[in-house]
N, C-alpha and C positions, 0 to 999 in steps of 0.2 A: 167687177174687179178690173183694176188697171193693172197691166203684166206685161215684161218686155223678158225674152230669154235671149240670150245671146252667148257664144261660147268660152265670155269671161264670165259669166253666171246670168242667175235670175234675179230679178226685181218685182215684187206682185204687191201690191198694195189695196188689201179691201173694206177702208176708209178707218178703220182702227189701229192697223198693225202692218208696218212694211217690211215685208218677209225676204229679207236676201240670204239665197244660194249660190255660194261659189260653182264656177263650171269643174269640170272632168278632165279637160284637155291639159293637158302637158303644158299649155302654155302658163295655165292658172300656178302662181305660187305656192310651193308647199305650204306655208304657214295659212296661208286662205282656207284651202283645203283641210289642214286640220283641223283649225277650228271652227268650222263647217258653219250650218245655219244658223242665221241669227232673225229673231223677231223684236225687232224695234218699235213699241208701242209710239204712240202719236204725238202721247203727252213729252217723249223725250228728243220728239224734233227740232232741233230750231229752223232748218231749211233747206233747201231742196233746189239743186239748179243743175242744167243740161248745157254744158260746153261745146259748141258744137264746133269740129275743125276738121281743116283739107281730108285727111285721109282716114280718121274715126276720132270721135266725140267721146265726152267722160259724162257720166252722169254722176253727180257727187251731193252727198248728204253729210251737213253739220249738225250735231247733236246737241244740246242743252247742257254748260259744263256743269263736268259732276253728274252726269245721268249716265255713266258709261264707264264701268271698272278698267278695257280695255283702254281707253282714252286716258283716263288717268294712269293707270300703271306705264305706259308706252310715253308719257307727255308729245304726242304727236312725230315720235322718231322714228314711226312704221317707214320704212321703203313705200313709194307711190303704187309700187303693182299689190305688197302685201294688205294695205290700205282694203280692209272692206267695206267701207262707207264710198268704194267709186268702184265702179263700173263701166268699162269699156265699151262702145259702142260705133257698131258698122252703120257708115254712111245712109245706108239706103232703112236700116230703121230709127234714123233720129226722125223722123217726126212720132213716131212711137214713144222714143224719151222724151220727147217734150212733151208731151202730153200727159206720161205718168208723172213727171215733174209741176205740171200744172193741177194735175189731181190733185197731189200732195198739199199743195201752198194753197188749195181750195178748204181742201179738209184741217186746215191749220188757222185758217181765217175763221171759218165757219163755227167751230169748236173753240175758238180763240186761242188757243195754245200760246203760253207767256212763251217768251226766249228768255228770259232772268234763267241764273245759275236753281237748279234743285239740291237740295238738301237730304237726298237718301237716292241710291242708285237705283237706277230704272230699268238696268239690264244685269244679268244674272251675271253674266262669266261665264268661263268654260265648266262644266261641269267636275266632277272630283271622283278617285283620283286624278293626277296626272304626275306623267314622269318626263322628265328628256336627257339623253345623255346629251352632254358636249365635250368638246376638250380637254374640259378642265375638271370634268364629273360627271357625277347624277344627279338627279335633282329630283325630289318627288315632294307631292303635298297629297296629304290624304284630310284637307279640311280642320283637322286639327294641328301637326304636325308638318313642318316642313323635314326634311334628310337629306343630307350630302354627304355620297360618298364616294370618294377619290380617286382620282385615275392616275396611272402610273406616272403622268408627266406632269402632275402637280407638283408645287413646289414643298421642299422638304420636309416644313413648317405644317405645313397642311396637312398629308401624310400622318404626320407624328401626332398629330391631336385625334386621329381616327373619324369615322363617321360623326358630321357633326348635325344633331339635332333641336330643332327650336320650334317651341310651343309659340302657336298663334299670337296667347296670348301675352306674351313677350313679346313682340314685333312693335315696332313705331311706324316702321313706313317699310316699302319696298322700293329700291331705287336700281333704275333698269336702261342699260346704253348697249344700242346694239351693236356689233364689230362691221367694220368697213375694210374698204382696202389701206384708207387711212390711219385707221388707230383700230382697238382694241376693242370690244364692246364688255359688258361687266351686268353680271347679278349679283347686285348687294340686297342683306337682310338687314335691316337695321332694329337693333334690339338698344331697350334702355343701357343697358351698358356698353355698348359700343358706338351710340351716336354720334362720340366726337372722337372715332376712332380716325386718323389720318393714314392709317397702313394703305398702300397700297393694294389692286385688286387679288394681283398674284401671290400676294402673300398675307392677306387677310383669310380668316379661318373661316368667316361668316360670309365670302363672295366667291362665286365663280369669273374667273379669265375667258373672257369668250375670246378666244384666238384663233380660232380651226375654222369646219364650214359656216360661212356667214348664213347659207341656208336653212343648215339644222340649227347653228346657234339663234337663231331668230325666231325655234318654236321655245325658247325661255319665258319670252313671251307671254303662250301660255301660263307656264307656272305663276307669273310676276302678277298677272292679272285676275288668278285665281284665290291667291293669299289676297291680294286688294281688297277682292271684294267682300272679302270676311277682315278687314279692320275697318275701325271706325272710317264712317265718310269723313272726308278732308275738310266739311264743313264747320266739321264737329273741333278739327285741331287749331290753336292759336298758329299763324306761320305759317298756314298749309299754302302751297303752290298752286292755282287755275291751271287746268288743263290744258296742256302744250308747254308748259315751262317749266323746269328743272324743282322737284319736291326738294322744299326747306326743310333744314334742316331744326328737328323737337327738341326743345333744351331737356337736359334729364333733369331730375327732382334734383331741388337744391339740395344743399348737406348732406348728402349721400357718401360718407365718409370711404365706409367700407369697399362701396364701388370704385372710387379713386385711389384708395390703396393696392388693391387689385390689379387694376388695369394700369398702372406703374408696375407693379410686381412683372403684370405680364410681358410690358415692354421689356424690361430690365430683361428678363430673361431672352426675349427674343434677341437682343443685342446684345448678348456674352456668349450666344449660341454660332454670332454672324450671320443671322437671317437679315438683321435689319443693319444700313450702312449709318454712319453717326449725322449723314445729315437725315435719314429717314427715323433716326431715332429721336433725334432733337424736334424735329417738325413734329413728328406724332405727339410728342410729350409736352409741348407746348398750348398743343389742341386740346389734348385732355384737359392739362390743366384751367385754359382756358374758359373751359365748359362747368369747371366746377368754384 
């Protein structure tokens, strides 16, 4: 077995399976930490390289697109420390990661492992339940069901529709951005009837506002990539997005009358209420229409 431990984590590789542990230390990311051990079969490798520089090296592993729920739910917007596919490494044991790095691209030749995209996820997710509050909520999926329910500094609109919950199997995609110093970050659900919703994050009913800590809001995560991995593989959908690029968006089913009379109704209302301003009301209403 090839193994390098280091106090950003462990790396152990014994020719089937590359076992990474986040480390303990304070300095490891929360989001690392939660979602703790991962075993990466071989077949979901693409490759393996050891950067090695002045004052500590990265060891970093790319996956097979579409072999990784994590990957896809996140399209590559992790923070580089959250990032579990790298691992930090002190000077004095990089000839250690070279070497687990050269194991690796041994056992990948040998076994031939394609790098072509896979057609069905190769790694699990996070296990189920899971919840996280953030600013703008709770959020929980228990594998069937996702729930959100509201925190006192949601917007009014949200508040007043109460806990909202949505069956899996309802879901088209999850679309997931995480909050920075710069903007905002957002968990949207996206369900067939709201595909071509244009509301905004804060005052859509089916997404949280990541505004607060970019720490904790960055264990959504979690959640985003837990409902992933229980919807169809993106192989499977016309439009889908490769991993690292922003998820397309699924046209709903044609002539869908009733749903379009609806989600006007909805609008309408939301804009006599003054949730929504008239150019947010025009833009939305145009989208729907659009879509239908």
């Amino acid at each position: 077995m090839a193994e390098i431990i280091q106090r950003d984590g462990i790396w152990a590789f014994d020719g089937t399976t590359v076992r990474i542990t986040p480390g303990l230390h304070r300095s490891v990311p929360l989001f690392r930490q939660t979602y703790g051990e991962i075993a990466v079969p071989l077949e979901a490798v693409a490759g393996v390289a050891f950067e090695p520089e002045r004052r500590r090296g990265r060891l970093r592993m790319r996956l097979r697109e579409g072999a990784d729920p994590l990957l896809q739910a996140t399209g590559g917007r992790l923070p580089e420390g959250s990032d579990p596919y790298r691992l930090a490494v002190d000077t004095d044991r990089a000839g250690v990661a070279a070497y687990l790095a050269e194991e690796i691209r041994r056992a990948l030749l040998l076994d031939q492992v394609p790098k072509e995209p896979v057609t069905a996820y190769l790694l699990p997710g996070p296990p189920v339940p899971v919840s996280v509050r953030t600013s703008d909520g709770t959020v929980s999926f228990d594998g069937g069901r996702v729930r959100i329910d509201w925190s006192d500094t949601s917007e009014r609109v949200k508040r007043a529709t109460g806990p909202r919950v949505i069956d899996v199997d309802d879901l088209v995609q999850v679309e997931w951005l995480p909050n920075s110093r710069s903007e905002d970050g957002c968990l949207r659900f996206v369900t067939r009837e709201t595909v071509f919703s244009a509301l905004p994050p804060e005052k859509d009913p089916y997404a949280l506002d990541l505004w607060g800590s970019a720490r904790r809001d960055l264990l959504t995560a979690l959640v985003a990539t837990a409902v992933t991995a229980r919807l169809p593989h993106p192989s499977t959908r016309l439009g889908a997005a490769p991993v690292g690029r922003s998820p397309a968006r699924v046209p709903a089913p044609a002539g869908d009358h009733d749903v379009l009379l609806r989600r006007l109704r909805e609008l309408g209302d939301l804009y006599r209420e003054g949730v929504l301003t008239d150019e947010e009301f025009a833009r939305t209403k145009a989208a729907v229409l659009r879509g239908f």
